[in-house]
N, C-alpha and C positions, 0 to 999 in steps of 0.2 A: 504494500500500500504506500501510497507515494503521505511523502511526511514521516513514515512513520521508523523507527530507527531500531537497530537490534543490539544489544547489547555490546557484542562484536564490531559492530559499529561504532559504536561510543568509543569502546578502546581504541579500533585503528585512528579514530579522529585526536583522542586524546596523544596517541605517539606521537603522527606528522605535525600537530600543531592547527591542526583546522579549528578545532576543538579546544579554548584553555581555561582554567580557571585562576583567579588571581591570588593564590594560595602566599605566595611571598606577600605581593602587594601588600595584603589584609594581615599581614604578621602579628600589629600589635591588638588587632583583635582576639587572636591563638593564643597571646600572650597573656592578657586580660583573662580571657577564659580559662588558663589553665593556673593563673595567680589567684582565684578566684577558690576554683575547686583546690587546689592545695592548702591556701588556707582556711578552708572549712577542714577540709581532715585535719588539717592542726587541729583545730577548734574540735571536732569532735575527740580525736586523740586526747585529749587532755580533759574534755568533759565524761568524756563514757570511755576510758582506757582500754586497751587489750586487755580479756581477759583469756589471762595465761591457763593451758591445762596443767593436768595433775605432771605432766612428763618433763615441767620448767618448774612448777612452785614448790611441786611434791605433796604426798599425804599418801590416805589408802582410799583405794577402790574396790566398789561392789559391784557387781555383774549379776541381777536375779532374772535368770531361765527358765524361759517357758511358762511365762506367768499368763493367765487367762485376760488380767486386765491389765492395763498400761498405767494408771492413773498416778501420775506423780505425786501427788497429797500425801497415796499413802506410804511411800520414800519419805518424806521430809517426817513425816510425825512419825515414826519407826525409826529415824536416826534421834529425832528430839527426844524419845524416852531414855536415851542412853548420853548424850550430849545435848544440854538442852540450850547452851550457847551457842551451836555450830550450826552455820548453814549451809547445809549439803549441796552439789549442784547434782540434778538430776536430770536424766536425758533418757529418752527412748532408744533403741539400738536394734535395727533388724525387725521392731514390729510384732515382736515377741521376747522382749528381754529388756529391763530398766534396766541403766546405769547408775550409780551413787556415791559422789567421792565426797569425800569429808576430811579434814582436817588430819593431821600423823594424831593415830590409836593407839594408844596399849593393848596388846595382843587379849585381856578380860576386856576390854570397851570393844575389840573388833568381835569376839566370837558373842558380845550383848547384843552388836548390831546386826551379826549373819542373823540370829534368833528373830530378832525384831522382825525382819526384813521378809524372814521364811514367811513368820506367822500370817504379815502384813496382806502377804501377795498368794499365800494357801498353798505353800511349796515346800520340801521337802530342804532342809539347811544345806541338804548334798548340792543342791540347784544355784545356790548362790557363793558365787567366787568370788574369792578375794586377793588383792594384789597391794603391795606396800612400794610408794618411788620414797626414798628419803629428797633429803634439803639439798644433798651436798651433789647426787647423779643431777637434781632440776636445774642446780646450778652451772654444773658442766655440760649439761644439754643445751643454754642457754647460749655459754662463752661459745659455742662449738658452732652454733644459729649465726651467732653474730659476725663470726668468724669467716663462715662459709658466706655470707652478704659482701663484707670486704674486701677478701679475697678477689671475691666473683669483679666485681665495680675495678678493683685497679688491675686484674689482669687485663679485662674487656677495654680500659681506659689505653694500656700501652699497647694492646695490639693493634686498635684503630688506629694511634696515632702513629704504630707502621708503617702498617697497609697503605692507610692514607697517603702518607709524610705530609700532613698535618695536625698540627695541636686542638686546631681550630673543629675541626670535624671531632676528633675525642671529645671534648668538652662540652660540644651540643648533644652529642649520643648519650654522655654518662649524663648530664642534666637532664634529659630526658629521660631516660632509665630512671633515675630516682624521680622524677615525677613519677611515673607510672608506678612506683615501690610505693611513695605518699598517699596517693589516690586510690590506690588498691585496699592499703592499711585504712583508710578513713572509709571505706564501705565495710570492708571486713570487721572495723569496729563498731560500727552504726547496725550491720546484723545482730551482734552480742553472741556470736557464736566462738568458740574456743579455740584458742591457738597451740595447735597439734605440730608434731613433728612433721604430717602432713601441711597442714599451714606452709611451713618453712620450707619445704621439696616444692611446694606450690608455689611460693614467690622465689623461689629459684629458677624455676621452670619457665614465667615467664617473664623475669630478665635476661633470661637466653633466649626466648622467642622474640623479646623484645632485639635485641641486640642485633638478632638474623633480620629483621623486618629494614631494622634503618642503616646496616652495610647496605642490604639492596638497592634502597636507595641515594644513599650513599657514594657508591659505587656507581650509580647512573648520572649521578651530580659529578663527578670528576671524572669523567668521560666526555660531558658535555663543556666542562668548561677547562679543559684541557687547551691554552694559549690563550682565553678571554680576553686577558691584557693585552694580545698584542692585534686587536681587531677594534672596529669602533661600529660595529654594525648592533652587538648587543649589549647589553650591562651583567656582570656576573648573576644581578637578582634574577635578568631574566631568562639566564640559560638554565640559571637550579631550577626557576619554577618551572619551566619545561622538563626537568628531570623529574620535578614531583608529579607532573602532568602523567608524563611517560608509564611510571612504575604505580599507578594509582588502581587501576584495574587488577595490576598482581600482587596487588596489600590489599585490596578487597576480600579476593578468590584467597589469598591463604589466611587470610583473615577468619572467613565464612565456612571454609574446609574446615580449621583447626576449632570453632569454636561450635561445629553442630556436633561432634561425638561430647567434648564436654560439658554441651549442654543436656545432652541426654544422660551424663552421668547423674549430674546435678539436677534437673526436673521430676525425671524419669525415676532413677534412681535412687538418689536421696532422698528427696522431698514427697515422692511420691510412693516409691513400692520402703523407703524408712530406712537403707542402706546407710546408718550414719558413719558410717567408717569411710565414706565415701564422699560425706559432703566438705570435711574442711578443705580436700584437695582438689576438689573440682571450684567450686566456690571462688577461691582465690587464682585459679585459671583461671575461672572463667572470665572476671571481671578486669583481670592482668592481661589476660590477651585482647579485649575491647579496647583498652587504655593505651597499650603498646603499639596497636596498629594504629590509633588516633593517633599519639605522638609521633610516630612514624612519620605521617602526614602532615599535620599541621602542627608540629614541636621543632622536631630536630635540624631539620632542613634552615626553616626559617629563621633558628638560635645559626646558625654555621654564617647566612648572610649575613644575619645584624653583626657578631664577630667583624666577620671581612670588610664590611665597610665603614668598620672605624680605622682601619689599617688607611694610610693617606694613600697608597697607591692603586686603592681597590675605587677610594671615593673620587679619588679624580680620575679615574676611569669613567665610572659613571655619570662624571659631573660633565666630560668632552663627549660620550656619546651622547648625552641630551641636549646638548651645543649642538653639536652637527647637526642635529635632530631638528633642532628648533630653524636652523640659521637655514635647511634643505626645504622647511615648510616655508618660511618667510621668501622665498626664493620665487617660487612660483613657478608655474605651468611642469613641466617636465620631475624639476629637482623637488615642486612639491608633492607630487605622485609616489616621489620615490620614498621620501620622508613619512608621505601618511602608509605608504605600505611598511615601511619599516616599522612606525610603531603599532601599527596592527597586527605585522605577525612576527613581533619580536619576539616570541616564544619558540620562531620557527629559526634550528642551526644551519648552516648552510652546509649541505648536503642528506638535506632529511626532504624529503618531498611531500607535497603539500596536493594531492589530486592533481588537478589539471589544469589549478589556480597557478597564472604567471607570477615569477618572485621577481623582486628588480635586481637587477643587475649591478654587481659593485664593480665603483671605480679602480679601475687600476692605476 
């Protein structure tokens, strides 16, 4: 049908440049937005904390199987007849089994509350397991979390700035990455749901997904402006945002891939058939790879110009091609032709083709 355009379409239009969006241009609005949502997760962070599971703060846990009913109530008044200070956290698990951690027991307060707990839920004391983390394993678990974050950020920080042989690309990547670590933590704490070892494999997971997302484009941004400087037909802004143009379709598509199975862990699985063993680590994918492939897009790219063009050699680059630009319109007839096609399809590199639309021709 005439008009109407196929997906495939959109892409080929967004590669040659027929097609742009002004994803640089609009930067300080990406920037706004994403100052925005980071400091509400602060603000949440700080009002409603992570709450740490028992595998960082330590205590004991109860596991009661096979129980007819679910009902949390009767968890908490069956640990309060034995600690009546202690507030247990209590969770469903699989759809047929409460969870119940409570505070480090003495081994007479743990086999008071395996009793409680049987009586509570009409099960046999064989049914309900018991497990002890002390202070000192929660604590090494923690150093080990924190650890493995750090690590991850300054290897991923000097391998870009390799690859790259730029500083300047590192420094929007890892800003970006820890946005999307911020943003991830301020949902995951606005759920109220527990930070599991899972958790932590979880926000591991995708700041590697995150990291794979903006090499790619990355990588298509230093392709494209490979010599910038030594031409006056474009602006470095506008050969990246042509690279984010480019690679925008294939941060979609892995985007959309990676996030329908762990949606269905999370929907399907957790939320739905009670799999909780399964929701801290989907949960924090899930919301980390949405966040990743955003920043991908409209973060890291746009942090790497605004860098480049406080360097003087980037901004009077920029500042002689809008010269030419302006002084080729002022010109008239022929020279102004060439000027309004230049800044229409400044997006477009010169040897990327554009359909069947004529490019002007540079002077030599």
């Amino acid at each position: 049908m005439a008009g109407s355009m196929t997906f495939a379409q959109w892409g080929n239009d967004l590669y040659t440049g027929r097609r742009s969006y002004p994803i640089i241009a609009q930067r300080k609005i990406w920037f706004s937005i994403v100052a925005v949502l980071g400091l509400a997760s602060i603000v949440i962070l700080v009002v409603k904390p992570l709450v740490l599971g028992i595998d960082f703060r330590g205590g004991t846990e109860f596991t009661v199987n096979e129980v007819s009913s679910t009902e949390q109530s009767l968890a908490i008044d069956a640990v309060h007849e034995v600690l009546p200070e202690d507030e247990p956290r209590v969770a469903v698990v699989g759809g047929s089994a409460v969870r119940v951690q409570t505070e480090i027991v003495e081994d007479a307060e743990a086999a008071a509350i395996t009793e409680a707990l049987a009586q509570a839920y009409e099960v046999d004391t064989a049914d309900v397991d018991q497990s002890f983390v002390g202070p000192t394993w929660g604590e090494a678990v923690s150093e080990r979390a924190l650890w493995g974050v750090v690590v991850f950020v300054l290897l991923a920080a000097a391998f870009m700035a390799v690859y790259f042989r730029a500083w300047r690309m590192s420094v929007a990547g890892i800003l970006a990455m820890l946005s999307d670590l911020l943003i991830s933590a301020g949902v995951y704490a606005l759920v109220g749901w527990e930070v599991t070892p899972s958790t932590i494999i979880g926000f591991l997971t995708i700041l590697g997904f995150s990291l794979y997302d903006k090499m790619v484009v990355f990588d298509k941004v230093r392709e494209n402006t490979t010599g910038v400087l030594d031409q006056s037909r474009n602006t470095y802004a506008e050969r990246a945002n042509l690279a984010v143009n480019q690679t925008l379709v294939r941060s979609i598509n892995t985007s959309v891939v990676a996030l329908l199975p762990v949606a269905g862990i999370l929907f399907l699985g957790a939320l739905w058939l009670g799999a909780g063993t399964l929701r801290d680590l989907s949960l924090s994918l899930f919301v980390g790879i949405a966040v990743g492939a955003a920043s991908s897009i409209f973060l890291a790219t746009p942090l790497d110009v605004a860098l480049r063009e406080r360097e003087p050699k980037y901004r009077e680059h920029t500042e002689r091609v809008l010269a030419e630009r302006r002084a080729l319109a002022a010109g008239g007839g022929q020279e102004a032709e060439l000027a309004a096609a230049a800044a229409g399809r400044s997006q477009l590199i010169p040897g990327h083709h554009q359909g069947n639309a004529a490019q002007p021709r540079r002077k030599r």
